[in-house]
N, C-alpha and C positions, 0 to 999 in steps of 0.2 A: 347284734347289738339291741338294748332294749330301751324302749322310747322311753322318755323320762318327762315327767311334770313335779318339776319345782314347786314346792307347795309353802314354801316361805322364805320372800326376797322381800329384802328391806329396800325400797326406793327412794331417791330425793332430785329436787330438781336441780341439775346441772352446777346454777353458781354456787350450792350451800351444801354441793353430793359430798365433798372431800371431808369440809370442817363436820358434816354431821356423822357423817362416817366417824370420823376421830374424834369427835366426844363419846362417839358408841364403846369404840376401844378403850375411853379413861372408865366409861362406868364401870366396865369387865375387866379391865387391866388386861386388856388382852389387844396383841396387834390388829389392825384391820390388814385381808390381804386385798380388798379392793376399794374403791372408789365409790361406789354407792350409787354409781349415775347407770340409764338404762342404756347407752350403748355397749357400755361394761360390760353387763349381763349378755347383753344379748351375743358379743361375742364370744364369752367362758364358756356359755351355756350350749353356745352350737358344738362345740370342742366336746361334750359331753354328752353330744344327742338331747339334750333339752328343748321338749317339742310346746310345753305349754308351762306357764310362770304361775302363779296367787302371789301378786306386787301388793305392797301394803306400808304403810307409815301410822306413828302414833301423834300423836298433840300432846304436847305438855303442857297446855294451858287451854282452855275451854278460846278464846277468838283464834287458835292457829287451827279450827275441825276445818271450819268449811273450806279452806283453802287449800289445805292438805287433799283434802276428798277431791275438789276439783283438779289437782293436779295427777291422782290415782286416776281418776277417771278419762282426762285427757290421753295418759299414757296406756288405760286401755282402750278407748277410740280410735289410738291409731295404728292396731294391731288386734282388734277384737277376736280372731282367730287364735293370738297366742297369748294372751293375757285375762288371768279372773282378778278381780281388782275388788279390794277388802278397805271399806273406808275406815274413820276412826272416830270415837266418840270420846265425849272428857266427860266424868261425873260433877265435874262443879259447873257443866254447863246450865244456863238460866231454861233451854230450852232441847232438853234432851228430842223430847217429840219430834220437834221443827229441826234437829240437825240430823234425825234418824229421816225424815221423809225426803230430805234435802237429797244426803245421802243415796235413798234408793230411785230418786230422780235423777240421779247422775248414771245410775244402770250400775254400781256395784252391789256385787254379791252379797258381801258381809262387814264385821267389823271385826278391827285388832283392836285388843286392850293390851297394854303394857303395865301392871299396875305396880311393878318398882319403879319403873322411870315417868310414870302418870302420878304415883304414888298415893297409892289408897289399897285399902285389902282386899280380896275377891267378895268378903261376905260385909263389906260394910253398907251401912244401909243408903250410902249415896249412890251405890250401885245396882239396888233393884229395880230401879225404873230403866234403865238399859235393861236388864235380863228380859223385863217383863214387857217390851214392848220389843226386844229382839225374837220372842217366842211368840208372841202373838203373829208378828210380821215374818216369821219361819225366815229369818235374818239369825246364818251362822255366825260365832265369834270364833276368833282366833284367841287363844289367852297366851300369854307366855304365863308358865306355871314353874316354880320352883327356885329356889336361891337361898343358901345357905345363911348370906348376911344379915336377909329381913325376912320379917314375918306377915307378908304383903301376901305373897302366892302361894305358896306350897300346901299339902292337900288336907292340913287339917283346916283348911281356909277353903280350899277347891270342891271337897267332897258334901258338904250340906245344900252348897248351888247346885250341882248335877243330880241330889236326891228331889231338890225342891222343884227344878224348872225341867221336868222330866221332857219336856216337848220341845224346848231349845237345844240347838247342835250346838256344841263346843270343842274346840279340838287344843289339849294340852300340848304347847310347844315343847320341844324339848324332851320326849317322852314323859311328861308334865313331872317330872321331878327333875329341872336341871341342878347340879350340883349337890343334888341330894340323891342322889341315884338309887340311893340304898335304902329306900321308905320303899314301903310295901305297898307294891304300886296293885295289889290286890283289890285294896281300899276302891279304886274308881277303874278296876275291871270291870267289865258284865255291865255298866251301863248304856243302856240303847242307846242314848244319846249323846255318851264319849268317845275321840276319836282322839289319836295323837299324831304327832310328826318326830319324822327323824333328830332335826337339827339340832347342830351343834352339840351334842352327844361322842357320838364316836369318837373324837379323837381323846375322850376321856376315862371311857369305860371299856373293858376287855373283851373280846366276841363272844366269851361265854355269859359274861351279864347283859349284852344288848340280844341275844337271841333268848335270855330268859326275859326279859321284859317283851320283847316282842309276842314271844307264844303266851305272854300272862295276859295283856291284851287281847290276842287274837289276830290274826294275821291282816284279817278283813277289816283291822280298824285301826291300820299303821297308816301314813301318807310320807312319803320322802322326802322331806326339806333342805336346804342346806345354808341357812340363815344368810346369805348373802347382805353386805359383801363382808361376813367373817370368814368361809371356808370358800375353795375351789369345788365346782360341781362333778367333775371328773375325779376327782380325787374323792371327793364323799360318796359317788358312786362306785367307786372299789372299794371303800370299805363296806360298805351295804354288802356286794357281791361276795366278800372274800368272807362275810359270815358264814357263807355253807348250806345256802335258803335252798327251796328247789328251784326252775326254772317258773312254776307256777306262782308262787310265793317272791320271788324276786320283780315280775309282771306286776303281780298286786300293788306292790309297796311303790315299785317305781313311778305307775301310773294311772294302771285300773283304778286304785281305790279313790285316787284324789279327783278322777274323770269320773267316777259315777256319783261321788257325794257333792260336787261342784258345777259340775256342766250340764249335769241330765236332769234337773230340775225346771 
């Protein structure tokens, strides 16, 4: 069995894990199959061999960062062992600075943008001052990238930030074209400094188009996610598996890569 680190679980605190959960699924029109709370996880994910998490929430409004981040944080302090914990920033915040430093006070890793459900573009210009003070503070983002509806994330928006802020890690959710699978994901190949995640993928695209995006990438620059709580982690780990990877190449994805660009810093 191969150890697994989750590399993108949506968290919320206990009394609001359900309702946030279920707005997640009106934005997608898509069922939730869990609850959103961390006991949840944490029992799915043993069922899966999931040995380490990257727990993460967005803000939809510039006063819900700090309290978000403090509850990311809580729930990696009590578990530091098994949790990388990804705070969140809002571009209409009055004090990006002070909520970035706030942030890496609390001891997490990086930040999520969501910029449909934040709702702003990747390259609009309320957003540079995140990029530019996430690169300077080698503070990675999480982006969700891709959605067919708006013209918020997808890569003619993605790819002029990953040429500009060459020194910031970013890693495209969704193999950064969700629901648009079929852009030419060539475009934000070969960058040093782009990384993608599995999630919520697979149960969309065929194993011959998720093992071509895969090698377009690079094997060394997939992470295994499985956007909880939208999918089962044992179940997104047999579809990984039943691509037909090698045994080295299915270690990569599952673990290695998300353990050496996260943990060994």
């Amino acid at each position: 069995m191969y150890k697994v680190f989750d590399a993108h679980c949506h968290i919320y605190p206990d009394k609001i894990a359900e309702k946030a959960s279920e707005s997640i699924g009106r934005f997608y029109n898509m069922p939730m199959r869990y609850d959103g709370r961390v006991s949840t996880l944490e029992k799915i994910g043993e069922r899966a061999g999931v040995e380490k998490y990257l727990v993460q929430s967005v803000a939809t409004t510039p006063h819900q960062v700090r309290s978000i981040n403090e509850f990311i944080s809580s729930t990696v302090n009590s578990a530091p062992e098994r949790y990388v914990g990804f705070g969140t920033l809002h571009p209409d915040s009055p004090d990006i600075a002070g909520d970035l430093e706030h942030l890496k006070e609390l001891g997490l890793h990086g930040v999520k943008l969501h910029p449909d459900v934040q709702d702003f573009k990747i390259d609009d210009y309320r957003c540079l001052k995140i990029y530019e003070l996430c690169e300077k503070t080698d503070t990675p983002i999480l982006m969700h990238c891709g959605d067919r509806r708006f013209d918020n994330s997808n890569p003619n928006r993605l790819v002029p930030i990953i040429d500009i802020y060459t020194s910031l890690t970013i890693i495209g959710a969704h193999f950064g074209v969700w629901s648009v699978w079929n852009e030419n994901v060539e475009k934000m190949a070969g960058h040093k400094n782009f990384y993608v995640d599995t999630s919520s993928s697979f149960y969309a695209i065929s194993k011959e188009k998720a093992r071509e995006i895969i090698y377009t990438y690079g094997v060394d620059r997939v992470l295994f996610g499985t956007d909880y709580p939208m999918w089962d982690p044992k179940e997104e780990v047999g579809r990984l598996l039943d691509l037909g990877l090698s045994d080295e190449e299915n270690r990569k994805i599952l673990y290695d890569n998300a353990y050496n660009l996260l943990c060994k810093k």
